[in-house]
N, C-alpha and C positions, 0 to 999 in steps of 0.2 A: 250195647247202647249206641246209639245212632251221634253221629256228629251236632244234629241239631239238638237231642235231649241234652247232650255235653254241654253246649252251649247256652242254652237254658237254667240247665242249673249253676253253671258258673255265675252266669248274673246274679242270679240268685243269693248264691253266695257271697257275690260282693256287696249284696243291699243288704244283709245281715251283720257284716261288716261294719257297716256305716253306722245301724243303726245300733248294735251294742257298744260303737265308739263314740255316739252320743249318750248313752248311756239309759236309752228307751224302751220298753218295752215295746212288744207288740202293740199291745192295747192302746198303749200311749200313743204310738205315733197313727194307731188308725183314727185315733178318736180327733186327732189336730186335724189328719189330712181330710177328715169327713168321710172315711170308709168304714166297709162294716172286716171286723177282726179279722173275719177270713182272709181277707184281701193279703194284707201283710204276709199271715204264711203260707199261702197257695202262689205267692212272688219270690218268696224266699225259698222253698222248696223246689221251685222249676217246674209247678205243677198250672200256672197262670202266665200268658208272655205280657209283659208290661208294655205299656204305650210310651212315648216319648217325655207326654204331660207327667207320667206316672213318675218317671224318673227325674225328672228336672224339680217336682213337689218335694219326692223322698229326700234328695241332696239337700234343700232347701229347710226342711225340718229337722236334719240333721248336722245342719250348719259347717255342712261338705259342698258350698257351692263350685268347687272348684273340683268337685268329681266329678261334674255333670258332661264334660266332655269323654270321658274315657268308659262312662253308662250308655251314653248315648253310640259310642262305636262298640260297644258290643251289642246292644241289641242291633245294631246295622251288619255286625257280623251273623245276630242269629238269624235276622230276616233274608238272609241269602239262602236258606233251609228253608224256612217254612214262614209263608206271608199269605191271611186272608186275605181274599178277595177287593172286599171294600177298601183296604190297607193298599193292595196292588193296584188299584183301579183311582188310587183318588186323585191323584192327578191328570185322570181322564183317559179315554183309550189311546189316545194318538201318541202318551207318552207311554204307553205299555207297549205298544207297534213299535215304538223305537227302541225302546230295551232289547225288545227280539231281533230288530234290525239288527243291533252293534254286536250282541250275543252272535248270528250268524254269521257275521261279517268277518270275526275272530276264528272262526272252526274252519277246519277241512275236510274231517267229515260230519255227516249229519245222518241220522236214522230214526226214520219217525214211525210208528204204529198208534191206530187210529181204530177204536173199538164201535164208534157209534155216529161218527160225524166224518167228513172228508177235510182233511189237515187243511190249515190256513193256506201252505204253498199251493194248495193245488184249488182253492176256493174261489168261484164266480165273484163279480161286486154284489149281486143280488144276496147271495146264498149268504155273504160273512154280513151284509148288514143284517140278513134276521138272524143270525149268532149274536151280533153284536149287542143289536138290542135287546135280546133274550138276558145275556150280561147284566145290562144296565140295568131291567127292572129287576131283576132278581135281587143284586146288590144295591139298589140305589146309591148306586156311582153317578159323576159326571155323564151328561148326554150325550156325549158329543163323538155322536157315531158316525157321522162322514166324514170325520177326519180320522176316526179308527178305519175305516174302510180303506180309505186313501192309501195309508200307510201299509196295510195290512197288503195290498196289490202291490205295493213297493217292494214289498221281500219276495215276492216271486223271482226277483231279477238273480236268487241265487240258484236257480234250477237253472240257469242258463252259463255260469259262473263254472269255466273248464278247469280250473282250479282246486275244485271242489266237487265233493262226493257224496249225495246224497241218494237214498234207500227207502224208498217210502211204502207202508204194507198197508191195506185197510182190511178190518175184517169185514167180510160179505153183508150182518146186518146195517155198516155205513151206508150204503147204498140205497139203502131199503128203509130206513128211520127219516120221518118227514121233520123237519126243521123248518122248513118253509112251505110255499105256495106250490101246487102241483108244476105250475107253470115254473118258478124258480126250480124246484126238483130236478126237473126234464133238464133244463141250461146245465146245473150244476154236472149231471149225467155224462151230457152233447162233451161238454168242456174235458170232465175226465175224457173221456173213449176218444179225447181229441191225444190229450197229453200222453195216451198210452199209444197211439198211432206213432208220435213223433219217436218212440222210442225212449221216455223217460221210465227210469228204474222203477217202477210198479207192479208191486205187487197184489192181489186180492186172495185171501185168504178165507175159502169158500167152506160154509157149513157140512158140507158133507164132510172135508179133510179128519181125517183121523190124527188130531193134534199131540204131541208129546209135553206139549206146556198149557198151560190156561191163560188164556187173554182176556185176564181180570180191568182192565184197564187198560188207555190210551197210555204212551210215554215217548219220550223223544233224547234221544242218548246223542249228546255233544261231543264229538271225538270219541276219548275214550275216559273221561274223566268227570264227568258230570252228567246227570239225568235230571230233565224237571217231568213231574206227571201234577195236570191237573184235577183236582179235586172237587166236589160241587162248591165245599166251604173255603177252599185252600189253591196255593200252590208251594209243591216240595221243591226244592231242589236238592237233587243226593250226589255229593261229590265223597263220600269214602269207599272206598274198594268195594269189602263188604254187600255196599247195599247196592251200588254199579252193575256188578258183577252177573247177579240173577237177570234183570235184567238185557244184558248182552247175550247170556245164552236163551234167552226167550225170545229175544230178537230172532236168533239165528234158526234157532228150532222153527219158527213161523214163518219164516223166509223158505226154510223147505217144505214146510207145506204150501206154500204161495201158488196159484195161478200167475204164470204171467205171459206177457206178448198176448196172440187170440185169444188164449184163456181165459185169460184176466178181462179179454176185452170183450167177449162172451157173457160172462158173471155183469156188466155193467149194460151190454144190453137188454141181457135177460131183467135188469131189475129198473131198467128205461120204459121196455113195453109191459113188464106188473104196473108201472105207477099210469101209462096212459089208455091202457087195455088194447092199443095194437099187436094185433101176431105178426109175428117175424115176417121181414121180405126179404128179398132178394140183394136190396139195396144196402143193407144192414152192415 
């Protein structure tokens, strides 16, 4: 069982708690709070994550208002594991740019793989505003995407950050999946095949490679103790060993299949002149 199920169901278990020591049934208390029955035991089993409102209610009916402090930091414990979208986003993007800001700013190393999009450190302002806005309408989150952008060009400054060690792999179809305008595409292209010139850690990991792991997904592994991977509905974060672990050796395992240096930088021409239909020159 995963640290976030744990965590899940504890809450769980303390809102059953409350409510057999108000002496409620389920029924009872869905029927006061205006939910339908289920609600109650798909909270209390860990099988539903509760909202904030949800828990500040259930205290309230169960004449625990003075629990609502120690509900409210566990669900703040579970959502470091697992937090929708809409949830992660509502305070807007500029304040989810700064979460990742302080989150890097903490680490020394960092290793990022990247299945279908080119990671934020390494992303044009055109390229991450249509990510961003792709975000926003999906989850009808806050709009306020040039100040996610802003931010978002702000973390770049840890690629340059000697102190720190970052690893960044894409696999081959990133390059290749149109997220934006052709015209955006080509920049975002120009920009990599700039940052792999300069000698940053890059890797591409090219379709032909004969893989020993499946790169089911993008993830980004913090040191050595924490992984977030995004989700379409979700974002994980995995701090127990256990779940860490595969991940690291998946890292490692695609890192030896990697293209890098001309290779690498090869793979990102080649998928510069598929998106504009120029053949290779000289210049290149």
């Amino acid at each position: 069982m995963t640290d976030y199920q744990t965590a899940r169901i504890s809450l769980g278990v303390r809102l059953r708690e409350l409510r057999e020591g108000a002496g409620l049934s389920g029924r009872e208390l869905a029927a006061r709070a205006g939910w339908h029955p289920s609600k109650v035991s798909r909270l209390e089993h860990g099988n539903q994550t509760a909202m904030a409102d949800d828990l500040h209610r259930w205290a309230r009916l169960c004449g625990s208002d003075d629990a609502v402090q120690g509900l409210v930091s566990q669900l703040g414990s579970l959502e470091t594991h697992y937090t929708n979208w809409r949830r992660r986003l509502s305070a807007g993007n500029r304040a989810r740019q700064q979460n990742a800001v302080d989150l890097e700013n903490r680490v020394r190393a960092l290793r990022i793989f990247e299945s279908v999009c080119v990671p934020g450190l390494l992303q044009t302002p055109d390229y991450a505003r249509a990510m961003i806005r792709r975000a926003v309408e999906l989850h009808g989150t806050p709009a306020d995407v040039e100040e996610g952008v802003r931010k978002r060009m702000e973390r770049r400054a840890i690629l340059d950050e000697p102190r720190k060690k970052t690893w960044i792999l894409l696999w081959e179809p990133a390059l290749h999946t149109r997220h934006a305008s052709p015209k955006v595409q080509v920049e975002q292209l120009i920009h990599l095949a700039e940052c792999i010139h300069r000698g940053r850690s890059i890797g591409i990991v090219p379709l032909s490679a004969q893989l020993t792991a499946s790169p089911m997904h993008g993830f980004w592994i913090y040191d050595d103790d924490r992984v977030i991977v995004e989700t379409v509905g979700a974002e994980l974060c995995l701090t127990d060993d256990a779940a860490i672990q595969p991940y690291q050796r998946v890292f490692a395992d695609l890192f030896r299949s990697a293209a890098h240096g001309p290779s690498a930088l090869e793979l990102v021409q080649r998928a510069r002149r598929r998106l504009t239909g120029h053949q290779r020159s000289d210049t290149e």
